[in-house]
C-alpha positions in Angstrom: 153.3 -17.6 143.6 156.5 -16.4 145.1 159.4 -18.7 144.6 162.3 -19.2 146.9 165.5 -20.0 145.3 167.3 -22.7 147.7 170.3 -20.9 148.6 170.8 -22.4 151.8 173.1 -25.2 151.1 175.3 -26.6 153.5 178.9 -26.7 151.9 180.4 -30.1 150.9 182.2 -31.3 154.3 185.8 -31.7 153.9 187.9 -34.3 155.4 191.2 -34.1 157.5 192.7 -36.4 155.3 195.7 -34.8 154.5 195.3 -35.9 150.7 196.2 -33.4 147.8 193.3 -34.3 145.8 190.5 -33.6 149.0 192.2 -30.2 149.6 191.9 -29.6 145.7 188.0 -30.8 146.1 187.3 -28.6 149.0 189.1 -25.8 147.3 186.5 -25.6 144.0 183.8 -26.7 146.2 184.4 -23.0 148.3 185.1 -21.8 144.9 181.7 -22.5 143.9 180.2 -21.2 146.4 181.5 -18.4 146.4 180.3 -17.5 142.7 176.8 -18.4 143.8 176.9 -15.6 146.6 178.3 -13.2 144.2 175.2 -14.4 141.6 173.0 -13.6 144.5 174.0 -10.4 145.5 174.0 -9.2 141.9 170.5 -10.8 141.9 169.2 -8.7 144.4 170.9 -5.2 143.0 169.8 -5.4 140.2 165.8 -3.7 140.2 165.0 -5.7 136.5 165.4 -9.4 137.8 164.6 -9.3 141.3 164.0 -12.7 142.6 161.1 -13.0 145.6 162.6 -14.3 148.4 166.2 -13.3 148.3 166.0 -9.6 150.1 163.4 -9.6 153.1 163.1 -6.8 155.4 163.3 -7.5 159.0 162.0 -4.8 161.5 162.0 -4.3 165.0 159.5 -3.2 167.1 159.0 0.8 166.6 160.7 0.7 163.6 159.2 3.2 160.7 157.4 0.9 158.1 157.4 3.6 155.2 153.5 3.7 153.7 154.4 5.0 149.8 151.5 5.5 147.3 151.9 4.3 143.7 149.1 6.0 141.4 145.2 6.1 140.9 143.7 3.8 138.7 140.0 3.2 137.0 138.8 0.5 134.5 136.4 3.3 133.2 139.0 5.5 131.9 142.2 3.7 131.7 143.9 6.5 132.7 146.2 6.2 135.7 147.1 9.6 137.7 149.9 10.4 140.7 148.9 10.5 143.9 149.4 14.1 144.5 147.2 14.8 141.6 144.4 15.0 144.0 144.6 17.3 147.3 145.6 14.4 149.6 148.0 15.4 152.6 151.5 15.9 151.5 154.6 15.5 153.9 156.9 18.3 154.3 158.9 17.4 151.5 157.9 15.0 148.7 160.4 12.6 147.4 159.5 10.3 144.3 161.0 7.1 143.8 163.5 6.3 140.8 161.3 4.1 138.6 162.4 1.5 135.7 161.8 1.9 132.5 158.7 -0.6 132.7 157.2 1.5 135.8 157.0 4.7 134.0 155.4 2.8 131.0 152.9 1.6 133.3 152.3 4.8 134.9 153.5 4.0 138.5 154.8 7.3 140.1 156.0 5.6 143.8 156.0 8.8 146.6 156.4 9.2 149.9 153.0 9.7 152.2 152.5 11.4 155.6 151.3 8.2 157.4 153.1 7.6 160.5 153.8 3.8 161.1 155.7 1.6 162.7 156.2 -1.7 163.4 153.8 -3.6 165.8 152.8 -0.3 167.3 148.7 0.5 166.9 147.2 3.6 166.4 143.4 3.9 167.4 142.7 7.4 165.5 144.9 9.7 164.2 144.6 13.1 162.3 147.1 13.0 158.8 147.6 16.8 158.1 146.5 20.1 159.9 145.5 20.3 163.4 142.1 19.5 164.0 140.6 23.1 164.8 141.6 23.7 161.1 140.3 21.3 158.7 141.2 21.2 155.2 139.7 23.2 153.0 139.0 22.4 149.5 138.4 24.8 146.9 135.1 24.3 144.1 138.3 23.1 142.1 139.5 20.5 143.9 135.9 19.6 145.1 135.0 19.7 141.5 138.2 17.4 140.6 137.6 14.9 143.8 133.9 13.9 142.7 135.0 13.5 138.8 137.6 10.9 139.8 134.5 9.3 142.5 132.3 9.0 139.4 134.9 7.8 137.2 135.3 5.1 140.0 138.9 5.7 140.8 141.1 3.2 143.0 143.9 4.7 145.3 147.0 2.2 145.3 149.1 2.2 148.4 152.4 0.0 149.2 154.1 -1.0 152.5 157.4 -3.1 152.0 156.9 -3.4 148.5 153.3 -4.9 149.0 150.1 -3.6 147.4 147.4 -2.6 149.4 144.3 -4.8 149.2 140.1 -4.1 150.1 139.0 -7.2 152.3 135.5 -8.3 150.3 133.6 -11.1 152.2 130.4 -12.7 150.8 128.4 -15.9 151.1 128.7 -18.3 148.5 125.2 -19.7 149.1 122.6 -17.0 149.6 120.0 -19.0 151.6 119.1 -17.6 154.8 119.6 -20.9 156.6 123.2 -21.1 155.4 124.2 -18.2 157.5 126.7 -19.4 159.9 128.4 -21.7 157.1 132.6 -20.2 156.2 132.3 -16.6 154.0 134.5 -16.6 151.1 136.8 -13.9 151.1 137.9 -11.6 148.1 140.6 -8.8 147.8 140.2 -6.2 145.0 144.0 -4.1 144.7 144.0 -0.7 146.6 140.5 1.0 147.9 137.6 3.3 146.2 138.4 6.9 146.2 134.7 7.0 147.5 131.1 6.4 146.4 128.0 7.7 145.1 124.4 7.7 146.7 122.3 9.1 144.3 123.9 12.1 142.9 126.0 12.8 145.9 129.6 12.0 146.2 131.7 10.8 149.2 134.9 10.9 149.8 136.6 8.4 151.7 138.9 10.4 154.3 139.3 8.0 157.4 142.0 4.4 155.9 141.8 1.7 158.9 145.2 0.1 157.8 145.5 -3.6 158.9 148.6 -4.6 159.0 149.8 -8.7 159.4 153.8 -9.6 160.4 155.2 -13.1 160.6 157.2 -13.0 163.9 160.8 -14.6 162.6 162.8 -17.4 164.8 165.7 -15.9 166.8 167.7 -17.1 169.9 166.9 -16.0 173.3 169.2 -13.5 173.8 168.0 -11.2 170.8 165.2 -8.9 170.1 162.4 -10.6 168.1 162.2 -9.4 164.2 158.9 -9.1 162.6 158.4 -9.3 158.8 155.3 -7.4 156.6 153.3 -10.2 155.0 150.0 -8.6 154.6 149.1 -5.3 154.1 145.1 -4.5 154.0 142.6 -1.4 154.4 139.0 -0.6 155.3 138.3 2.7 153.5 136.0 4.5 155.7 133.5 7.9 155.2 132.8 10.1 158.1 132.1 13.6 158.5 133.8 16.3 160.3 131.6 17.0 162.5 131.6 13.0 164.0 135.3 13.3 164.1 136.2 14.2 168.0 139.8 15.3 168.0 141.4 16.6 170.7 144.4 19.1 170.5 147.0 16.5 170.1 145.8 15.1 166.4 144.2 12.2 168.8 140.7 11.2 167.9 137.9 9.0 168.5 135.4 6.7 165.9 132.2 7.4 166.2 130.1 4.1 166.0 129.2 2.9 162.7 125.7 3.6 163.2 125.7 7.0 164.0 127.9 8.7 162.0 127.1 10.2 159.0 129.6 9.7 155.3 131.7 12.8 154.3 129.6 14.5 151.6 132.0 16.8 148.7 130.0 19.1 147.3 131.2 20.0 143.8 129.7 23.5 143.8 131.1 24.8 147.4 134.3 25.0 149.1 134.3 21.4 151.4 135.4 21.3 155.1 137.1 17.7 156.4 139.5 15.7 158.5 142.2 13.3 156.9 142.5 10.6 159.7 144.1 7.2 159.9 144.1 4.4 162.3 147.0 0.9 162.6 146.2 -2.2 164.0 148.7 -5.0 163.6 148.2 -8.9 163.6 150.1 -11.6 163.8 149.9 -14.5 161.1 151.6 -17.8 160.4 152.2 -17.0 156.2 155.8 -17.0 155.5 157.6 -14.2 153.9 158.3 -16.3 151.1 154.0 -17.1 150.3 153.3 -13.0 151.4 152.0 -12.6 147.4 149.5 -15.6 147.8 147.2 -13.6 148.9 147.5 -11.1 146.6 147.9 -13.7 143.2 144.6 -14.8 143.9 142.1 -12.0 143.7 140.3 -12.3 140.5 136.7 -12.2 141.0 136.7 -15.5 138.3 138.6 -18.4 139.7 140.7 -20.3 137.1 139.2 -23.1 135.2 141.9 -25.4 135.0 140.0 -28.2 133.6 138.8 -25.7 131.1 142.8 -25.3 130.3 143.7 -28.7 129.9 140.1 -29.7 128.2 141.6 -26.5 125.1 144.8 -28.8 125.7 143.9 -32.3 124.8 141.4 -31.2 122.3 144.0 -29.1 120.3 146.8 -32.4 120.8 144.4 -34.6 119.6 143.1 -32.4 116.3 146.9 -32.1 115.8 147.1 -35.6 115.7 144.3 -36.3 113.5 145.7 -33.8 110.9 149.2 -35.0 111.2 147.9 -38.6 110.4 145.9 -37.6 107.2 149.1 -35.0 106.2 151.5 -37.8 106.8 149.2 -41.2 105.4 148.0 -39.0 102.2 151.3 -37.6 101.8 153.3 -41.0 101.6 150.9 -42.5 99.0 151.7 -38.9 96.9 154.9 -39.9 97.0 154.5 -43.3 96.3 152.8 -42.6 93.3 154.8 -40.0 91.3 158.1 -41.7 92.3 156.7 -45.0 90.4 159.4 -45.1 87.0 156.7 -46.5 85.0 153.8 -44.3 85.8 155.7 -41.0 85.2 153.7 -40.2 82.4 150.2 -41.0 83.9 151.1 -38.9 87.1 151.7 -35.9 85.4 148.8 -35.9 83.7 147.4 -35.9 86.9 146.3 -33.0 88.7 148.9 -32.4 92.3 150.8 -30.8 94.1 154.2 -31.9 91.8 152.9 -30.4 88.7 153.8 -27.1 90.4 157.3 -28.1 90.8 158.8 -25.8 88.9 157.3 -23.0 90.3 156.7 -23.9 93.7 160.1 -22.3 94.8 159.7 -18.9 92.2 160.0 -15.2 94.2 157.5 -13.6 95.3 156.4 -10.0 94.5 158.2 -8.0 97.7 160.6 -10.4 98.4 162.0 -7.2 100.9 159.1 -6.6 103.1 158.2 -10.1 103.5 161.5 -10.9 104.5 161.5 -7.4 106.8 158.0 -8.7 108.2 159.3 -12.4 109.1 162.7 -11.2 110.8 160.2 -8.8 113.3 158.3 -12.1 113.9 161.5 -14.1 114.8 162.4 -10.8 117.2 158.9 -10.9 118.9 159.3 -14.9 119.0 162.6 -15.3 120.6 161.3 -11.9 123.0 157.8 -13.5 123.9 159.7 -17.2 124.9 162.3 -16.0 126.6 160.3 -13.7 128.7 157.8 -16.2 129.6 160.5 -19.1 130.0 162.3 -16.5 132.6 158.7 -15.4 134.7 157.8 -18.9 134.6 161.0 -19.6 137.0 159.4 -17.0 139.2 162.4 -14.4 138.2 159.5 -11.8 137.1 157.2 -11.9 139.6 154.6 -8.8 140.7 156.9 -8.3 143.3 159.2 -6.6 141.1 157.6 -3.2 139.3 157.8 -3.2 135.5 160.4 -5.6 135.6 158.5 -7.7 132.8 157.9 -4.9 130.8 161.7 -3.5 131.1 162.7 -6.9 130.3 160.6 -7.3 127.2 162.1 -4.3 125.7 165.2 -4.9 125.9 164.7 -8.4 124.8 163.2 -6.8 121.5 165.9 -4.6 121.2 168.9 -7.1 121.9 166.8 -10.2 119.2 167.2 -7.5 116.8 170.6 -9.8 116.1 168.5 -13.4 115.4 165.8 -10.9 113.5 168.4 -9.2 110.9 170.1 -12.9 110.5 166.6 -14.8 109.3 165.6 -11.7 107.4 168.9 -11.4 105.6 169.2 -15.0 104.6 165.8 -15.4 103.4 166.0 -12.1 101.4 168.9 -13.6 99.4 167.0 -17.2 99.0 164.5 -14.9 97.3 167.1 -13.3 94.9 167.2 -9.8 97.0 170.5 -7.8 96.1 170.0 -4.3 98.4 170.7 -5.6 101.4 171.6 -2.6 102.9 167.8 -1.0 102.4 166.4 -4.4 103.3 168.2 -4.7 106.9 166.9 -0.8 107.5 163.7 -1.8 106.5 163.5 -4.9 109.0 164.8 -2.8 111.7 162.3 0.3 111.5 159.4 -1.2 109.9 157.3 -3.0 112.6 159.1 -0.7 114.9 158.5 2.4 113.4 154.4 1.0 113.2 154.4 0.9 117.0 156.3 3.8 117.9 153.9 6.1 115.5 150.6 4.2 117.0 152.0 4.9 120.8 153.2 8.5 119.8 149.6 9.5 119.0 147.8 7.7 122.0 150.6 9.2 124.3 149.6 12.6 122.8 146.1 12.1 123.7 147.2 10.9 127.1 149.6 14.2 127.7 146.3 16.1 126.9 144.8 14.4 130.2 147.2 15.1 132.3 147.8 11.6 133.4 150.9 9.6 135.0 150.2 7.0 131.5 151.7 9.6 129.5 155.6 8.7 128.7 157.5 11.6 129.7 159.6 13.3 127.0 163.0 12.1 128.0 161.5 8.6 128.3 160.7 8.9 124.4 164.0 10.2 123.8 166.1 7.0 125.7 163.7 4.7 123.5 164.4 6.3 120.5 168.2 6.1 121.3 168.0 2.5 122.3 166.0 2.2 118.9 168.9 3.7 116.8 171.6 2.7 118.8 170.9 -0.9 119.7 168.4 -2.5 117.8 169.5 -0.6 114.6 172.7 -1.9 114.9 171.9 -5.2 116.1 169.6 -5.8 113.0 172.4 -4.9 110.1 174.7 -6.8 112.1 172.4 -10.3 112.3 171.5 -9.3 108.2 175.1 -9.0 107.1 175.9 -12.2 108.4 172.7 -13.7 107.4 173.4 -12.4 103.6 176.5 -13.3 103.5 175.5 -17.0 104.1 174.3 -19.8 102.1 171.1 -19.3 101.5 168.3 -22.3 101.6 169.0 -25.0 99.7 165.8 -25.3 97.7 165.4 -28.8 95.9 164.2 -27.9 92.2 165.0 -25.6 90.0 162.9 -22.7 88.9 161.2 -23.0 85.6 161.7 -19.1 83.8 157.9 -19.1 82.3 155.6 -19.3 85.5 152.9 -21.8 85.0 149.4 -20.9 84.3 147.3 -21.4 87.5 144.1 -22.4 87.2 140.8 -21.1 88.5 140.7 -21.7 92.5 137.2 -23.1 94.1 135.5 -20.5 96.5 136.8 -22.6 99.4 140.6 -21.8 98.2 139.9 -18.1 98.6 142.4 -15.8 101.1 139.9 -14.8 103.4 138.1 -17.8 103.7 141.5 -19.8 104.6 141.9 -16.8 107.2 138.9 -18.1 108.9 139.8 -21.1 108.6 143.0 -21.4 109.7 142.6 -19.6 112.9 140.3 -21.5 114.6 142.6 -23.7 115.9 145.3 -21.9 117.5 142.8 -19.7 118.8 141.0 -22.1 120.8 144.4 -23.3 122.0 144.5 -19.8 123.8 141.5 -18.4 124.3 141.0 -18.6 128.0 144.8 -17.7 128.8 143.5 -14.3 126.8 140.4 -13.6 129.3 143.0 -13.6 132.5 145.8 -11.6 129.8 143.1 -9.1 128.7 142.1 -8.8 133.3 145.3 -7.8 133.9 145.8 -5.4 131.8 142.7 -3.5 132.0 141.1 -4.3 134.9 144.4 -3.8 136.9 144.7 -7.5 138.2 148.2 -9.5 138.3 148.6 -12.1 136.2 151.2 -14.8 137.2 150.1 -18.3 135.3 153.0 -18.0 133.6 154.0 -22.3 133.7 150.3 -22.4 132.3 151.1 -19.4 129.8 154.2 -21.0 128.7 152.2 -24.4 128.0 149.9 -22.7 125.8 152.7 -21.2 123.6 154.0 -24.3 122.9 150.5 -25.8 122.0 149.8 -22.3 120.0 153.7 -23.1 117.9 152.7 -26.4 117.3 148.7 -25.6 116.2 149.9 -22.9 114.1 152.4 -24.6 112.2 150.1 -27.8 111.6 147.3 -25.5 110.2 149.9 -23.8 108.4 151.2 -27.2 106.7 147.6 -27.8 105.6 146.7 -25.2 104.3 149.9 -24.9 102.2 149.5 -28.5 101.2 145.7 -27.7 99.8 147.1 -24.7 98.2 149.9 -26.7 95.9 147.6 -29.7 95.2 145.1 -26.7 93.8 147.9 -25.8 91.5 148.6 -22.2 93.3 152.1 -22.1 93.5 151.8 -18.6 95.1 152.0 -19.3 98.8 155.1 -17.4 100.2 152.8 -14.4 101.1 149.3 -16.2 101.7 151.0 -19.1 104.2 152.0 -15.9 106.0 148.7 -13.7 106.0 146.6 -17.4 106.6 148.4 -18.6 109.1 148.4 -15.1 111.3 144.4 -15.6 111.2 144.1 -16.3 114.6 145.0 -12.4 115.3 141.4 -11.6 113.4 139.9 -13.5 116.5 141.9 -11.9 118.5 140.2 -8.5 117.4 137.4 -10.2 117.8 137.5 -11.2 121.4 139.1 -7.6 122.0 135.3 -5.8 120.9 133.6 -8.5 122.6 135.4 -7.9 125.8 135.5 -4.0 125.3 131.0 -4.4 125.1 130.8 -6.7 127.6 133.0 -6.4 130.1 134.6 -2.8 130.2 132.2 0.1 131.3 134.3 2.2 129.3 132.3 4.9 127.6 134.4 8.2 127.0 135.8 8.8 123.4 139.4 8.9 125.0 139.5 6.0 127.2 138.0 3.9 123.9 140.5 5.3 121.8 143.4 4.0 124.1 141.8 0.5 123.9 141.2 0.1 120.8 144.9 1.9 119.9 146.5 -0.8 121.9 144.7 -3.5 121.1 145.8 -3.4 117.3 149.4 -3.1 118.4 148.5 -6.8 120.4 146.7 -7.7 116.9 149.9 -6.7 114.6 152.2 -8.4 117.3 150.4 -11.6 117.0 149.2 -11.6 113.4 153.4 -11.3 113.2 154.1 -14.1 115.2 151.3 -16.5 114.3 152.5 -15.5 110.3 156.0 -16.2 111.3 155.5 -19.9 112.8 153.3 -20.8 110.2 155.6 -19.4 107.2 158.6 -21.2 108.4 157.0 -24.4 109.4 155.1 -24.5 105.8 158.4 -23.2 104.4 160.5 -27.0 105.7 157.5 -28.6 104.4 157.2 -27.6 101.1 161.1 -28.2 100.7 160.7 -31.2 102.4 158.1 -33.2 99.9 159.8 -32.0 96.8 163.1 -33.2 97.9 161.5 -36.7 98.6 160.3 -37.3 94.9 162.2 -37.6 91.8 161.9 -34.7 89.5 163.0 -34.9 85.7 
């Protein structure tokens, strides 16, 4: 879904009319386009907010195209490893690329391989490292090591051009026999098996058939054609040593598919084999723009759109059926106690205005609520701005861990909008120490997450893996903690205590009213469950291709889609929210500050939910380790939402509640 920004305008044509004002015209019009070729050259240096289809690579024939390998990868253990971890052929000198801060997160460690290609040139058989007289030899170790990762069922990630290697899967959509010559559907799963099991034998696959497709580019006569990469695939092949026929100058020939026998690694022995690669090049008519098409569509589930917009409609239109009874029930409240000569009849009545008084009275830790709600306005402004920016195709896979780098400095730099709602509404709720309340917004949730990652990462370190966030990693994020977000957050909270805070329309009585005993239906928990049906239906599916991506190593790149649903999940959450509150008062409980919050985050319990459901069904994970990572990161996704679903709700419920008791007339 790669998106091309138009930058191929024609300038504005200037007349010869020797007018002042035309020459002023075609003065700002070059003006202006100058700035936007400045904006795209800083566009395409700078790694976080590369945008596809501004910086292609145009080769000429013979020209090196640089294979680099990324990581290994497995849905069984969720723990990525580099390359060289394994005793692949290594060049004479290894050279590892400068990653981002998202790519280390993510565990990418991009090297430099020993395969030899270049551009439109095939190679039939080729021997990688040693000559072919002397195989390599691996030790019981590295046998040992080799058919651990092959029972793990480890992927091997390659790149050429900045595109991800893909394993070609074909398959019949009908079965029957006599539907045999009708159009295979075709499949790619991201890089190739390590190798495979038969039985309780491993193999390892040692000879990559690397297919390669260019787009051959429009040039005049006169110059040499230029070739672009706009495919990049592999078939992963077995075969023993002894099949291999090499000749003295790393040459070698294929022995037909029947006949040859898989390469066997025997965990218990030393292993003899040959490393060998073949190129074959083809031409193809996709664009260098579209090149990620391919690759955006891999998921072995295609998306059910109509399943999308049926969660759509149905949530608009319960949404609309609530609003109508809020709104219709509401007015004829109103109507009532704002009648001059029924005063005394309506408060005898039981409703939401007898609580009046109350209704607007502190709650008990007015400083972590308020610490709570300004981390939910710093993952809200994050998670919108984020999506807003990868829907306009400014994010795209393309561009390693650039929506992870992105998202934390997002968090870091909202810190500002965070410390200003968290300030003002701890002085609406009579808070004085604003000083310990902005150092509470800014470390609290924070502090959670970093302790939570801290441990997992530990666990990780113990495995040796590339997941693990290197110690100087930790100590920039801790900096950017303390020096940017800290800072941020007292600076939004001064400002936000310093200013008015919310008007509220009554006045609190000093004796709290008695509240009466609540029916089972009004209790916490229950409204939990209630209240979270909703938004969670609004998202549901969205969560199935969120949760593929980021344990089953797919892409995920809906983001127009995702960035409908968040609307529909704001608006869901802050009807329920209104509800709910409005049940609450009419019950007489004028204590709703911290329930609204914890009710209308209830969607994040079926969040957890989903996240078991999908761990039994779906993941073959079965190593403490690996389900310890899961589950570690899952209740950071769980606090995150429960923080922003609490957030929306709180404030919407929060203008509604001031709202109705401004509109009647209190004594």
């Amino acid at each position: 879904m790669a998106i091309c920004p138009a930058a191929n305008r024609a300038p504005l044509p200037v007349t010869s009319a020797p007018t002042r004002g035309c020459k002023m015209a075609a003065s700002a019009a070059m003006e202006r386009l100058r700035y936007m070729l400045v904006l795209l050259l800083l566009l395409h240096g700078t790694e976080s907010f590369y945008v596809p289809g501004v910086a292609p690579i145009n080769f000429h024939r013979n020209d090196p195209v640089e294979i680099k390998a990324v990581k290994l990868t497995s849905s069984r253990t969720q723990l990525p490893y580099e390359y060289y971890s394994l005793p692949f052929c290594q060049p004479s000198k290894i050279t590892y690329k400068a990653e981002n801060l998202g790519e280390v997160l993510r565990g990418d460690r991009i090297v430099n391989t020993p395969f030899q290609v270049s551009m439109n040139v095939e190679k039939k058989c080729e021997v990688l490292c040693n000559f072919p007289n002397k195989p390599v030899i691996l030790t019981v170790e590295q046998s040992k090591l080799i058919a651990e990762r092959i029972r793990e069922d480890y992927y091997v990630h390659l790149i050429a051009d900045n595109l991800p290697v893909a394993t070609r899967l074909e398959f019949y959509s009908n079965r029957e026999e006599e539907e045999k010559k009708k159009e295979k559907d075709v499949q790619f799963e991201h890089g190739y098996r390590l190798g495979f099991m038969d039985g309780n034998k491993f193999y390892l696959h040692n000879h990559l058939s690397f297919i390669l497709y260019y787009h051959r580019e429009d040039v005049e006569e006169s110059q040499e054609h230029t070739y672009r990469v706009v495919r990049f695939e592999v078939i992963p092949q077995s075969i023993k040593l002894e099949d291999l026929k090499a000749d003295e100058k790393s040459m070698c020939t294929l022995p037909e598919a029947t006949g040859s026998a898989p390469q066997e690694i025997d965990p218990t022995k030393e292993n003899q084999l040959l490393f060998t690669y073949s190129v074959h090049w083809e031409e193809s008519d996709i664009k260098w723009a579209s090149r990620w098409d391919t690759y955006l569509t891999m998921s072995d589930v295609q998306i059910h759109w109509f399943s999308i917009i049926n969660s759509v409609v149905v949530v608009f239109f319960l949404s609309g059926i609530l609003s109508m009874i809020i709104i219709r029930t509401l007015r004829k409240d109103i109507a009532n106690y704002n009648k001059e000569d029924d005063i005394e009849d309506t408060m005898e009545e039981s409703g939401w205005k007898l609580v009046h008084g109350d209704v607007f009275r502190p709650p008990q830790y007015p400083m972590i609520l308020s610490s709570l709600l300004g981390s939910g306005i710093q993952l809200f402004c994050m998670i919108l701005i984020v999506i807003f920016v990868a829907m306009l195709g400014m994010l795209s896979p393309s561009s390693r861990g650039a929506l992870m780098t992105t998202a934390c400095f997002l968090f870091m730099f909202m810190g500002v909008f965070g410390g200003f709602f968290a300030g003002r509404l701890y002085r609406t709720l009579k808070g004085h120490r604003w000083k310990k309340g902005a150092f509470c917004t800014a470390t609290l949730y924070p502090g959670v997450v970093f302790g939570i990652c801290f441990v997992l990462n530990c666990f990780i370190w113990g495995k040796h893996s590339s997941g693990a966030v290197p110690f100087p990693t930790m100590v920039a994020l801790l900096c950017m903690w303390f020096g940017i977000s800290l800072p941020l957050v007292y600076l939004g909270y001064y400002f936000g205590f310093r200013k008015q805070p919310y008007d509220n329309p009554v006045r609190t009585n000093q004796i709290p009213r008695q509240i009466p005993e609540q029916r089972w239906y009004m209790n916490k928990f229950v409204g939990i469950l209630m209240a979270g049906i909703l938004p969670f239906g609004a998202m549901f599916i969205e969560l199935f291709f969120i949760f593929s991506a980021i344990w089953e190593n797919q892409f995920y790149y809906l983001f127009g889609f995702l960035f409908l649903v968040f609307i529909i999940l704001v608006v869901s959450c802050s009807q329920i929210s209104i509800v709910m509150v409005y049940f609450q008062l009419c019950a007489e409980d004028y204590r709703w500050w911290w329930r609204t919050f914890l009710v209308s985050g209830g969607s994040a319990f079926y969040v957890l939910i989903y996240a078991v459901f999908y761990f039994v069904n779906k993941l073959d994970i079965v190593e403490f380790i690996p389900s310890l990572l899961y589950f570690g990161y899952t209740a950071l996704m769980v606090l995150s939402f429960w923080l922003l679903t609490g957030t929306i709700g709180f404030y919407a419920a929060y203008m509604f509640v001031r709202k109705i008791y401004a509109a009647v007339k209190i004594d």
